[in-house]
C-alpha positions in Angstrom: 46.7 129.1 56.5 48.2 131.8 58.4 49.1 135.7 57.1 52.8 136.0 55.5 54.6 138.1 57.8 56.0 140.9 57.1 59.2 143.1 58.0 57.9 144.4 61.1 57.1 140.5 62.0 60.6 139.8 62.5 61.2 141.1 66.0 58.4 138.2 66.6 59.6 135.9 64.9 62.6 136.7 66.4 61.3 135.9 70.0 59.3 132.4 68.9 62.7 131.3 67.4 65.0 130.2 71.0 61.6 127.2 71.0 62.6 125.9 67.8 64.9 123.4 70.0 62.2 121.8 71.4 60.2 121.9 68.3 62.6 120.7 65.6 65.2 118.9 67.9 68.9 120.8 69.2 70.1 120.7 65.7 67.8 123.0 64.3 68.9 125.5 66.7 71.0 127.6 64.0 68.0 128.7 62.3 67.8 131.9 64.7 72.0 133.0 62.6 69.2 133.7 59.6 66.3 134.2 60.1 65.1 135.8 57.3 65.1 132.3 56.1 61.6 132.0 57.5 59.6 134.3 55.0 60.8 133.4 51.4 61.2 136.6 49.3 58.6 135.6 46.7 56.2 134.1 49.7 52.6 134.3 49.4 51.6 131.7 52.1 52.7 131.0 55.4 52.6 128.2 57.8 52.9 127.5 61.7 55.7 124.8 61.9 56.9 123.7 64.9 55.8 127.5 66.3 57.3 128.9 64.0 55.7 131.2 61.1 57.0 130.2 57.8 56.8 132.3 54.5 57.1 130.1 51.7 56.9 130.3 47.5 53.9 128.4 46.2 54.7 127.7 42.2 51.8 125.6 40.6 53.1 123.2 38.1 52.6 120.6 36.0 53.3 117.3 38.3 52.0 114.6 40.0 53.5 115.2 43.6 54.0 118.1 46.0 58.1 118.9 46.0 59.3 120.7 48.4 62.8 122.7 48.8 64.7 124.9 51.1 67.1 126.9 49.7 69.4 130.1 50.5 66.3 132.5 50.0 64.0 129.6 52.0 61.0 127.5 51.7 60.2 126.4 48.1 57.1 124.7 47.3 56.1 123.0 43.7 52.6 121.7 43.5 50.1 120.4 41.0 47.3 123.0 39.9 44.8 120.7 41.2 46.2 120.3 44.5 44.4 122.6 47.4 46.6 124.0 50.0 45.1 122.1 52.5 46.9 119.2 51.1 49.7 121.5 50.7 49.7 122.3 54.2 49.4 118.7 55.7 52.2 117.5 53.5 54.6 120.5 54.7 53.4 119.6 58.3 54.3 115.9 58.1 57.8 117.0 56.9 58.0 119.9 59.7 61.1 118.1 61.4 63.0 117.7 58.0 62.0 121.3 56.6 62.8 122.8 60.2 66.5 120.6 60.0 67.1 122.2 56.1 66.3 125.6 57.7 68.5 125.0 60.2 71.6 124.1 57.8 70.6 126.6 55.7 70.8 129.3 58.4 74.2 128.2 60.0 75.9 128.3 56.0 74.2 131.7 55.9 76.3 132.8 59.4 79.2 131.1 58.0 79.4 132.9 55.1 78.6 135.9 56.4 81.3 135.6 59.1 83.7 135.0 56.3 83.0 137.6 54.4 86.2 140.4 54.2 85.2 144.0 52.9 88.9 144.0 51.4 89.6 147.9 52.8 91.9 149.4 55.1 91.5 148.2 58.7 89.8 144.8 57.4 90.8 142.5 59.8 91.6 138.5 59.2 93.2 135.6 61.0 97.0 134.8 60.5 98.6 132.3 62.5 95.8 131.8 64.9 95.9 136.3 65.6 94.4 139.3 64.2 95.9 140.6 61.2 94.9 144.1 60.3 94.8 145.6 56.6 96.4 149.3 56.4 96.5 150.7 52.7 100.1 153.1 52.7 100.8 154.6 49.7 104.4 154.9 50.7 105.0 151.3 51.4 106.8 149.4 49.2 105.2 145.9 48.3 103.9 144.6 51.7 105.5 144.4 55.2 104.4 143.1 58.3 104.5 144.9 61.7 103.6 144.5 65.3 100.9 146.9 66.5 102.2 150.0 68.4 101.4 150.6 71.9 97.5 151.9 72.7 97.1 150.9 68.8 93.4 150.0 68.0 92.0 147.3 67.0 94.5 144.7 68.2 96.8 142.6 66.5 99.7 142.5 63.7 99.5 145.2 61.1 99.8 144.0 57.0 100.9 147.4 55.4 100.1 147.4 51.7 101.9 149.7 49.1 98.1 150.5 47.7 96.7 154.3 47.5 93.5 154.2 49.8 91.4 154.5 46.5 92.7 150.9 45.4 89.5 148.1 44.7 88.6 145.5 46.4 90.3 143.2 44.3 93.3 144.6 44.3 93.7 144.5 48.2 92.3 140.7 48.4 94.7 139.8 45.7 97.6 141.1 47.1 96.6 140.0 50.6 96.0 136.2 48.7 99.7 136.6 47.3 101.0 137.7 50.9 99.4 134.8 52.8 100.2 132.1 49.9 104.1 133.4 50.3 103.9 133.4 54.0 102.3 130.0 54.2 105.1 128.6 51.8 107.8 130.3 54.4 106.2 129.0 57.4 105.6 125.2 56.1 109.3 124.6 55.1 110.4 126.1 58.5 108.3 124.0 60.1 108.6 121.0 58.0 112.6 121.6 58.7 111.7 121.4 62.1 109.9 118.8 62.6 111.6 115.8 59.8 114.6 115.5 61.3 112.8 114.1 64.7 110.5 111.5 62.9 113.7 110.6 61.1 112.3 111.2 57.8 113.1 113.0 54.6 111.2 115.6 52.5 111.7 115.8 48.9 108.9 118.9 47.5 106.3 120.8 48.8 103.8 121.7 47.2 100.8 124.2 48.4 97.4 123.3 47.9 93.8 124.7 47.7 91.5 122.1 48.5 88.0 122.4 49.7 87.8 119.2 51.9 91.8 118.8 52.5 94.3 119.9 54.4 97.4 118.3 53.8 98.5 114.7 51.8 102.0 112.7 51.6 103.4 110.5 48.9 105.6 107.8 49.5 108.4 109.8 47.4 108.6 112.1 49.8 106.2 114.9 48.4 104.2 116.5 51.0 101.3 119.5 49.9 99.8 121.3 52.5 96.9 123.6 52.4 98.1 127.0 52.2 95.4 128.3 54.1 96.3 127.1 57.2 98.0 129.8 57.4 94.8 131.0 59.1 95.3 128.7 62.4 97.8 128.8 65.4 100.9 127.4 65.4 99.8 124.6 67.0 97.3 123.3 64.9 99.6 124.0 61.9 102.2 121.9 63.3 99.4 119.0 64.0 98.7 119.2 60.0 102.9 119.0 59.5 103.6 116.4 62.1 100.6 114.4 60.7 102.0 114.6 57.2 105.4 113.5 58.2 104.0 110.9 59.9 102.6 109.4 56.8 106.2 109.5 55.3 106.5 106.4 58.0 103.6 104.9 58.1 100.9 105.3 54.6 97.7 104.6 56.5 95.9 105.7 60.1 96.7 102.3 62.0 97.6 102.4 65.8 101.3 102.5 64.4 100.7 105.9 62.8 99.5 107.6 65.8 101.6 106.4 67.7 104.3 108.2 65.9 102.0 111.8 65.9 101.6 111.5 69.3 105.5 110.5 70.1 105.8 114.3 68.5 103.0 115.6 69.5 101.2 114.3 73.2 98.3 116.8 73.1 97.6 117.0 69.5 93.9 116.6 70.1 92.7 120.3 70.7 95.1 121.4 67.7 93.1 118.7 66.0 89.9 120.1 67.1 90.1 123.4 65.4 90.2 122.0 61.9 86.6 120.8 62.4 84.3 123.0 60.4 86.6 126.3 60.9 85.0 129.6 59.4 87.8 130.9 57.5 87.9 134.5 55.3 86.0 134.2 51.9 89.0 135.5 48.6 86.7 134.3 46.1 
């Protein structure tokens, strides 16, 4: 049994992490986006896995097996009272690789999230079509307007002025900002869908936006296309990709040769548009 580290361990724990490769295989290299994930905020034991120094929460209870669990705040462990930590120990080391992997996820959703995260003030910054968008709270703006950045303006990119006094909450700014985007995404879907129909020779009836997690864009055989309205987020290109793909399906119900033949008859170098809607970290409105 090692000592749990403390605060001033980080910086070393910080220097064993770029190993953990080696030790826990190249998918366990996101640990290092959180490592504070290593030394659980209730720890009172710690353990050398794969070289690396883990802080983990010992709760004794009544069971007949050693569970183990690694959650946002780290390494969980639930043990008989009978149980020495010796055991302990050799059952966390003959899960090392798994328990490494889990801290691994866990610290990539942690740098996810994070990198999400908007601090809804003036100059917060988020994407919009694939650019920078950048919040400025102006009293003396009337609802919200968009506007290109003026020359030697800093940061880059497109300006979002919201009629809010500079006092206005969080909530209010993400809201309005939510309402903006949601608008916008309607406007730029039926321009786009108007765009692109005519070409595949096909007709759409309704569009309808939608908020799923794990979707981003469907097609009914009536003619009803939804689309995710935040992909409002991503270029142009990629948009159009989730668009083309859509109308596509207006043709052709299914993902047979047939079907892409018609995408990429629109679209020849889809792929790379395609690409970006793997696993994208977009801004977090809830």
């Amino acid at each position: 049994m090692t000592a749990v580290p403390g605060p001033a361990d980080h910086a070393e724990l910080q220097r064993q992490l770029p190993g953990l490769g080696e030790a826990g295989g190249a998918a366990q290299a996101a640990v290092p986006a959180a490592h504070a994930l290593l030394v659980h905020p209730r720890a009172r034991h710690a353990i050398v896995l794969g070289g690396l120094s883990i802080g983990y929460e010992l709760v004794r209870v009544r069971r007949r097996s050693i569970g183990m669990v690694v959650t946002a705040e780290g390494l969980s462990v639930r043990a008989p009272r009978w149980v020495g930590l010796g055991d302990i120990e050799a059952a966390l080391q003959a899960k090392a690789r798994w328990l490494l992997g889990k801290l691994g996820e866990q610290g990539e959703r942690q740098r996810r999230l994070a990198a999400g995260r908007i601090d809804w003030i003036d100059g917060a910054c988020l994407p919009y079509l694939g650019e920078t968008l950048v919040l400025r709270l102006d009293p003396k703006q009337r609802g919200l307007a968009l506007r290109e950045a003026a020359a030697g303006e800093t940061p880059p990119g497109r300006r979002l002025l919201l009629g809010l006094p500079p006092q206005a909450d969080a909530v209010q700014v993400r809201d309005a900002v939510q309402a903006w985007l949601m608008k916008e995404a309607r406007r730029v879907f039926l321009e786009r869908l108007a765009h692109y129909a005519p070409t595949l020779g096909v007709q759409v009836r309704r569009l309808a936006l939608s908020s799923a997690q794990t979707r981003w864009g469907s097609a009914s055989a009536d003619g009803s296309i939804r689309l995710n309205w935040r992909l409002i987020h991503f270029s142009l290109a990629t948009l159009d990709y989730v668009v083309v793909h859509e109308l596509a399906h207006l043709r052709h119900m299914d993902h047979s040769p047939r079907f892409w033949e018609v995408v990429r008859g629109v679209l020849p170098d889809f792929d790379q548009a395609r690409a970006a809607l793997r696993d994208p970290v977009l801004p977090a409105f809830d």
